[in-house]
N, CA, C and O atoms as CSV, one atom per row, in Angstrom:
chain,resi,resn,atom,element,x,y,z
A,1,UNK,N,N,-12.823,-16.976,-0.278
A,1,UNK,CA,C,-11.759,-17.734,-0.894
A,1,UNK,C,C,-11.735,-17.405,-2.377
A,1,UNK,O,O,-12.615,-17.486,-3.234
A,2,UNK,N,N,-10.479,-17.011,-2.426
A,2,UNK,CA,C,-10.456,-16.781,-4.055
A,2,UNK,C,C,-10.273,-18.414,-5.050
A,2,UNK,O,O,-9.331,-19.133,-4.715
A,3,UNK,N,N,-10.841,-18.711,-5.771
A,3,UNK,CA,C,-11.184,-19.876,-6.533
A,3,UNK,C,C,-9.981,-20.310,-8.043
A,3,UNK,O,O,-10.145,-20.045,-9.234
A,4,UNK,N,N,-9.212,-20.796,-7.591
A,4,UNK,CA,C,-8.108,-20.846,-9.141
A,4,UNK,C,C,-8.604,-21.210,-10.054
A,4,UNK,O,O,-8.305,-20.586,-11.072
A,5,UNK,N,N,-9.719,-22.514,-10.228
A,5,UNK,CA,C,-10.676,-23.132,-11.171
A,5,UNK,C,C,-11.024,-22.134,-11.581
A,5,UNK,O,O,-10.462,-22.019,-12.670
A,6,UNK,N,N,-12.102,-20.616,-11.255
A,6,UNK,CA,C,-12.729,-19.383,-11.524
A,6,UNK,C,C,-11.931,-18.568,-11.952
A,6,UNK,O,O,-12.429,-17.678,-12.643
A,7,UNK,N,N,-10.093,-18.520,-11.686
A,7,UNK,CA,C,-9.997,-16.891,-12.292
A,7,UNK,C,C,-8.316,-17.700,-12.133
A,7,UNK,O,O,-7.428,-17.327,-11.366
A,8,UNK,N,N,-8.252,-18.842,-13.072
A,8,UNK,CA,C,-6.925,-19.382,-13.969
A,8,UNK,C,C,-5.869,-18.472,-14.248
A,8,UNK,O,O,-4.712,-18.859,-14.083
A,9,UNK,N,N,-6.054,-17.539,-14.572
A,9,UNK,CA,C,-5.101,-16.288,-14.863
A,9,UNK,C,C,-4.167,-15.914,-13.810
A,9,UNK,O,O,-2.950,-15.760,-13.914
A,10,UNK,N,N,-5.168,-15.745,-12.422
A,10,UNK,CA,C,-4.832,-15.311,-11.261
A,10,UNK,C,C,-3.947,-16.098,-10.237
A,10,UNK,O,O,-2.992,-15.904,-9.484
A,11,UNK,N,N,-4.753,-17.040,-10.611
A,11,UNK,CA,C,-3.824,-19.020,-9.968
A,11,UNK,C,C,-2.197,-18.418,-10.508
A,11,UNK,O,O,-1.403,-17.902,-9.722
A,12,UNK,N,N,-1.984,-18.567,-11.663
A,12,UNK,CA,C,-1.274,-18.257,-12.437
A,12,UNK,C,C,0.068,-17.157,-11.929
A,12,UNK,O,O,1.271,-17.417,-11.964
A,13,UNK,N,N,-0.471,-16.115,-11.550
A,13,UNK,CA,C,0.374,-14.614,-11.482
A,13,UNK,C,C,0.564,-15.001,-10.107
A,13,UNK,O,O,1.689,-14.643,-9.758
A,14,UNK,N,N,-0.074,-15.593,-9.160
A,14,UNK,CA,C,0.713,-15.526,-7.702
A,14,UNK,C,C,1.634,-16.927,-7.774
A,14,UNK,O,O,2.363,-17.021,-6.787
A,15,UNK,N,N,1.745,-17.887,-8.595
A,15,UNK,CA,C,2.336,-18.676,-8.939
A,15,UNK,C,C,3.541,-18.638,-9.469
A,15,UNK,O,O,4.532,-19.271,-9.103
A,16,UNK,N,N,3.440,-17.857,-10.369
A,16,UNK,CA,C,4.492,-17.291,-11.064
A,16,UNK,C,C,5.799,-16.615,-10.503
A,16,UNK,O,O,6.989,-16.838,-10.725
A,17,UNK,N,N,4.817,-15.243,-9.285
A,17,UNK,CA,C,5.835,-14.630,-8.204
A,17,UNK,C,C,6.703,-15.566,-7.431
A,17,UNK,O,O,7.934,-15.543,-7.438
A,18,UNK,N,N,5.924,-16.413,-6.746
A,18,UNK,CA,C,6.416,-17.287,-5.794
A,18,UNK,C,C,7.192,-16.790,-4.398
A,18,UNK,O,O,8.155,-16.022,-4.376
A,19,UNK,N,N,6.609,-17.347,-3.349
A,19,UNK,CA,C,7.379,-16.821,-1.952
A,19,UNK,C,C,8.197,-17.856,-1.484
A,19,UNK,O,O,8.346,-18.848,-2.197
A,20,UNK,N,N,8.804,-17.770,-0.289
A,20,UNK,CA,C,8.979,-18.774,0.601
A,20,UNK,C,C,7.660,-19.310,1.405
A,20,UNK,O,O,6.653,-18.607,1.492
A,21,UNK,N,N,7.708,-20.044,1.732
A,21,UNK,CA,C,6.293,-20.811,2.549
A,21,UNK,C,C,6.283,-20.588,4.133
A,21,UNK,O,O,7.095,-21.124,4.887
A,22,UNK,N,N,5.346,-19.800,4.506
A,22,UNK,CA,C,5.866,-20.206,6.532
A,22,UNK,C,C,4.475,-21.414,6.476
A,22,UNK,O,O,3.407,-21.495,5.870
A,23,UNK,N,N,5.164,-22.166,7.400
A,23,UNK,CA,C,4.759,-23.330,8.625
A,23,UNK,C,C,4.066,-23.204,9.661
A,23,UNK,O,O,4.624,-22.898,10.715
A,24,UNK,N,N,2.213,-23.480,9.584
A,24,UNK,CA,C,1.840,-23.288,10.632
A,24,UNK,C,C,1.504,-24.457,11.164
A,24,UNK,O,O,1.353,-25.346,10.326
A,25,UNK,N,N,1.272,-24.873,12.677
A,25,UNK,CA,C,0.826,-26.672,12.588
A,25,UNK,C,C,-0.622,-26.542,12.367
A,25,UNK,O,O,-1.111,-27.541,11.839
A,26,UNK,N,N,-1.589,-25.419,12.670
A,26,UNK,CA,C,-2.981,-25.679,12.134
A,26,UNK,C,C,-2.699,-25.060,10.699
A,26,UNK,O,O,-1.665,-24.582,10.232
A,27,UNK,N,N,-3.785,-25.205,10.234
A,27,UNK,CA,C,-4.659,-24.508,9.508
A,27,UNK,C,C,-4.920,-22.936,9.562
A,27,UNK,O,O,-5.407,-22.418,10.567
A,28,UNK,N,N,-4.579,-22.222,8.457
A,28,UNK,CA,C,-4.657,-20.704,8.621
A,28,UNK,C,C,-5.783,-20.552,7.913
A,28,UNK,O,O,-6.075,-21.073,6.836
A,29,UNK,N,N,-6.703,-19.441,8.904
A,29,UNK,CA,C,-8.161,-19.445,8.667
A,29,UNK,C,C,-8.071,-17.812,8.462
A,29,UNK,O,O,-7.125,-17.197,8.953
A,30,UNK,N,N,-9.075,-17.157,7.733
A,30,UNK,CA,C,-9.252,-15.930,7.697
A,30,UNK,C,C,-9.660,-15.516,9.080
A,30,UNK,O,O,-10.499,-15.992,9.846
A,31,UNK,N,N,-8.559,-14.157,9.230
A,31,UNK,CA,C,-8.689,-13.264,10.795
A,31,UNK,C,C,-7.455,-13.729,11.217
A,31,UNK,O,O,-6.960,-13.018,12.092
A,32,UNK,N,N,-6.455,-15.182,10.714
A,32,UNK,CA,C,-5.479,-15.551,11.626
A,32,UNK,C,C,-4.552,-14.676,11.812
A,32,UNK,O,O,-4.506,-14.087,10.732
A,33,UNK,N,N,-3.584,-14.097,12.673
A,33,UNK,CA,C,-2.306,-13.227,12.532
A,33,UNK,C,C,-1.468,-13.718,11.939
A,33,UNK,O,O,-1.482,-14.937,12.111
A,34,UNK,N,N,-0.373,-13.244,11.016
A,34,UNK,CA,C,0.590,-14.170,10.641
A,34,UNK,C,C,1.863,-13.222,11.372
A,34,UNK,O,O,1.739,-12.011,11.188
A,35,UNK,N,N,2.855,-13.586,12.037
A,35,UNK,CA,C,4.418,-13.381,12.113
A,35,UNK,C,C,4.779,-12.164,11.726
A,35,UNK,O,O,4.723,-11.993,10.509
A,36,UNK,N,N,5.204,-11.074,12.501
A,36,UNK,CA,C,5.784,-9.781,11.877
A,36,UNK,C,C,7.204,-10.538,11.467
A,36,UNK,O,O,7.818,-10.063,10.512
A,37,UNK,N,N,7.686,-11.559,12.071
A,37,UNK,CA,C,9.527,-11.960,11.364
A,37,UNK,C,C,9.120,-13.319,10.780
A,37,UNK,O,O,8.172,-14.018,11.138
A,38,UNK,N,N,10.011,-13.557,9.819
A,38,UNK,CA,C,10.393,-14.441,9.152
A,38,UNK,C,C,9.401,-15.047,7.783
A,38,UNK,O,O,9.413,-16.108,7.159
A,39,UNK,N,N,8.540,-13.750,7.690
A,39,UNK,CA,C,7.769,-14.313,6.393
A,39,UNK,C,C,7.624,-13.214,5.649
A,39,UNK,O,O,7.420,-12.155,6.243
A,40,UNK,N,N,7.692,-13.225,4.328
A,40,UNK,CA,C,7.769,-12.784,2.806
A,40,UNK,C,C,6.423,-11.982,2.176
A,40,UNK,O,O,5.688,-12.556,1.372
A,41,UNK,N,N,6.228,-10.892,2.526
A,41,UNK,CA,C,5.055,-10.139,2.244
A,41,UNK,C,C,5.133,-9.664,0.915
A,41,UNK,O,O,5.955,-8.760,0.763
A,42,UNK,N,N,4.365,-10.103,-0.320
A,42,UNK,CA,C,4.514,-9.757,-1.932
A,42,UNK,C,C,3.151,-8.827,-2.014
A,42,UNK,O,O,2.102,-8.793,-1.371
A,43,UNK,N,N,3.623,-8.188,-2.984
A,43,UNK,CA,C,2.403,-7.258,-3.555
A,43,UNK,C,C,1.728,-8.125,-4.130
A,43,UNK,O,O,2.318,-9.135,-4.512
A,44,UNK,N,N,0.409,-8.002,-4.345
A,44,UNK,CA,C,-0.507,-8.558,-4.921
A,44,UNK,C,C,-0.319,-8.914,-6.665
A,44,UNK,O,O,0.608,-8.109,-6.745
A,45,UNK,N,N,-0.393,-9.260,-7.593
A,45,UNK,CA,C,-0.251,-9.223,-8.894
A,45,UNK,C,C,-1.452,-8.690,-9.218
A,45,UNK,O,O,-2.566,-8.930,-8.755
A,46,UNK,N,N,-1.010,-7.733,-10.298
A,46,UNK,CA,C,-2.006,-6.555,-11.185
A,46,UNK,C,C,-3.225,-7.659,-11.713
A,46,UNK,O,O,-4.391,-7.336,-11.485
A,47,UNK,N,N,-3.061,-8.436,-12.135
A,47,UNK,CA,C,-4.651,-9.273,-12.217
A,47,UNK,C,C,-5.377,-9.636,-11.451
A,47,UNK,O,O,-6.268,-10.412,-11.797
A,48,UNK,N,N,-5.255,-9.182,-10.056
A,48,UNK,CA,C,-6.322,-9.612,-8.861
A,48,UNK,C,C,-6.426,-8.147,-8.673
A,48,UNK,O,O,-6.733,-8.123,-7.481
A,49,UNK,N,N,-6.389,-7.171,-8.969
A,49,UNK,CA,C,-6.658,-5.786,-8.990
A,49,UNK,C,C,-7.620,-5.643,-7.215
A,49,UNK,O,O,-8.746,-5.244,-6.919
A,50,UNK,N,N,-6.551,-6.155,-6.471
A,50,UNK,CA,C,-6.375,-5.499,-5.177
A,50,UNK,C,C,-5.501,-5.117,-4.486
A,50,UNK,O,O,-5.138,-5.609,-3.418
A,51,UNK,N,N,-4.971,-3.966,-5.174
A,51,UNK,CA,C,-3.969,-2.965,-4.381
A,51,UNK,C,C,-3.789,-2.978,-3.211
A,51,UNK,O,O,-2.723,-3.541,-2.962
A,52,UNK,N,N,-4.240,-2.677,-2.443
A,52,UNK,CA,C,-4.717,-2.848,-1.043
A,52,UNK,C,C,-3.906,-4.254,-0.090
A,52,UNK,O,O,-3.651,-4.276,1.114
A,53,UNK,N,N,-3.660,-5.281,-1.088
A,53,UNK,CA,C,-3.543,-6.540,0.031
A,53,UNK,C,C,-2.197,-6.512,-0.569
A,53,UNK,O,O,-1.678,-5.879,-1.489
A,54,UNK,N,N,-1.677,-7.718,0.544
A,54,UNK,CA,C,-0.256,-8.694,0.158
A,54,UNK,C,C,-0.740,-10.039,0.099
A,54,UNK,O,O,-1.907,-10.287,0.404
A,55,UNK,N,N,0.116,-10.987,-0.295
A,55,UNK,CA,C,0.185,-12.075,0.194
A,55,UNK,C,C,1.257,-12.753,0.345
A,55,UNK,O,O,2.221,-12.066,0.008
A,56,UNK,N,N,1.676,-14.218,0.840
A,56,UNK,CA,C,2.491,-14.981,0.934
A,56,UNK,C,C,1.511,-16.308,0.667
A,56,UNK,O,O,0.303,-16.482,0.511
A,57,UNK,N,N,2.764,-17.186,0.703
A,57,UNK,CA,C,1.742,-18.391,0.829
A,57,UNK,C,C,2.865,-19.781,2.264
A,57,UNK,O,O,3.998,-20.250,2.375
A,58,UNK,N,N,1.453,-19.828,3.032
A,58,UNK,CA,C,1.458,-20.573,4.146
A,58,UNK,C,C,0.856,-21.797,3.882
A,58,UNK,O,O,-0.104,-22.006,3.140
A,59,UNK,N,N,1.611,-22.737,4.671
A,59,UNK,CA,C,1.358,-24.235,4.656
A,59,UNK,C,C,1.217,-24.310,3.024
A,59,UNK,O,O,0.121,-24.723,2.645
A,60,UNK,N,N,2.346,-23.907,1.807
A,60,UNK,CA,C,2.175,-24.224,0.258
A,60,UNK,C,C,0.991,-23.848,0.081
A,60,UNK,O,O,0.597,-24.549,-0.852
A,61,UNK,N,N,-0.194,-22.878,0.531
A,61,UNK,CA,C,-1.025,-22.194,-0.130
A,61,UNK,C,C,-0.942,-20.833,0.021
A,61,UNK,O,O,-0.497,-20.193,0.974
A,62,UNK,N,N,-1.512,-20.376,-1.231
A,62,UNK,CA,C,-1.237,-18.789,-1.685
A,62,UNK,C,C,-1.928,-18.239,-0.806
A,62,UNK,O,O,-3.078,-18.642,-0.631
A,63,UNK,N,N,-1.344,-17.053,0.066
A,63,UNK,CA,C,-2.911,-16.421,1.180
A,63,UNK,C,C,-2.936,-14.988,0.910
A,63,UNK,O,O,-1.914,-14.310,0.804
A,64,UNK,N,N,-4.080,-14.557,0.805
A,64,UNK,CA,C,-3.826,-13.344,0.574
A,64,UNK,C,C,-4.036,-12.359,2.126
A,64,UNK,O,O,-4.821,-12.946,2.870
A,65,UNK,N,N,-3.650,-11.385,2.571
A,65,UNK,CA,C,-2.879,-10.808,3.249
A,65,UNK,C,C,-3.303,-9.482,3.396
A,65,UNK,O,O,-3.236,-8.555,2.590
A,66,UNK,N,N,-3.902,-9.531,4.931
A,66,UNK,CA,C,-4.709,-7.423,5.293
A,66,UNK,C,C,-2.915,-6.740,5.571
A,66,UNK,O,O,-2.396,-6.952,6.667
A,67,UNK,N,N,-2.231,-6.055,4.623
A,67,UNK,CA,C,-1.051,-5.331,5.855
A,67,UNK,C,C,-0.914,-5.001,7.303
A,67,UNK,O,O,-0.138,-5.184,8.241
A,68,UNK,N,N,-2.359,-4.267,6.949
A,68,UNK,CA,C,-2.757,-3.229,8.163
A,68,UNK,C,C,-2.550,-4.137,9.239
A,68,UNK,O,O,-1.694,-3.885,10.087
A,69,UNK,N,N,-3.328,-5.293,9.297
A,69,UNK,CA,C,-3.072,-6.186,10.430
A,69,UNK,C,C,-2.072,-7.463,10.816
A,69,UNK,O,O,-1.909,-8.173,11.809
A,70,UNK,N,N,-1.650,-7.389,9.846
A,70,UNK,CA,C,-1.131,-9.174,9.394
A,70,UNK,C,C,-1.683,-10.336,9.303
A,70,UNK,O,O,-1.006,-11.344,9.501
A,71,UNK,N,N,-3.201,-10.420,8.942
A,71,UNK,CA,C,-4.101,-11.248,9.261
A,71,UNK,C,C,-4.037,-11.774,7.562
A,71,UNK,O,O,-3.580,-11.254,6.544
A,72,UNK,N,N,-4.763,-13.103,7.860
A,72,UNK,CA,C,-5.421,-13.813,6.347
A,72,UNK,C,C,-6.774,-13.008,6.221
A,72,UNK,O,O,-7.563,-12.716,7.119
A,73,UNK,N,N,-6.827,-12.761,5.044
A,73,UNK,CA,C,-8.021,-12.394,4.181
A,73,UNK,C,C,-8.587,-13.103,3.607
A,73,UNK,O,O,-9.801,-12.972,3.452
A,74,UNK,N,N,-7.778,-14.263,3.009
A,74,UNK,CA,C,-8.381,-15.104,2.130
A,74,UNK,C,C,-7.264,-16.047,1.838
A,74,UNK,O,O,-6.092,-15.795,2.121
A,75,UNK,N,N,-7.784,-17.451,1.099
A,75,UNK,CA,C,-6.586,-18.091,0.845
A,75,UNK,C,C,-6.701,-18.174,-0.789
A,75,UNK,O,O,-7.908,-18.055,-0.996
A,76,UNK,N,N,-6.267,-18.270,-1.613
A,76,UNK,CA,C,-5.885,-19.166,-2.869
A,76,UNK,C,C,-5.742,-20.372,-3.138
A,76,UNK,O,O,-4.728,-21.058,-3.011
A,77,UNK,N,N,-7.551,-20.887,-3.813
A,77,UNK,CA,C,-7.363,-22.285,-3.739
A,77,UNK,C,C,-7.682,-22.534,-5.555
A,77,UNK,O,O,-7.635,-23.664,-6.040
């Protein structure tokens, strides 16, 4: 889990982008699949200097996002 308290800057830049939100009724846990339709895949912002991922943010939290699979990696808390 990436930590907003720890890296304020970062809270910040995926905040800033802003997505639309998808709706899950649980809880999205790292490994979950997310939806090839109807959700908003953003590049990462240059201050989390991981090229590599996307994110969106589900259930109003920021998640960060494997492409390759469509899975959670992590969330943004």
């Amino acid at each position: 889990m990436l930590r907003g308290d720890r890296h304020p800057a970062r809270q910040r830049g995926i905040e800033r982008v802003g997505r639309p939100c998808l709706a899950f009724i649980s809880s999205v846990r790292i490994g979950t699949v997310l939806p090839e339709d109807g959700g908003i895949y953003g590049d990462m912002p240059s201050e989390f200097d991981l090229p590599s991922y996307n994110y969106t943010v589900v259930n109003d939290r920021p998640t960060l996002i494997d492409p390759r699979l469509r899975c959670a990696a992590g969330v943004i808390d």
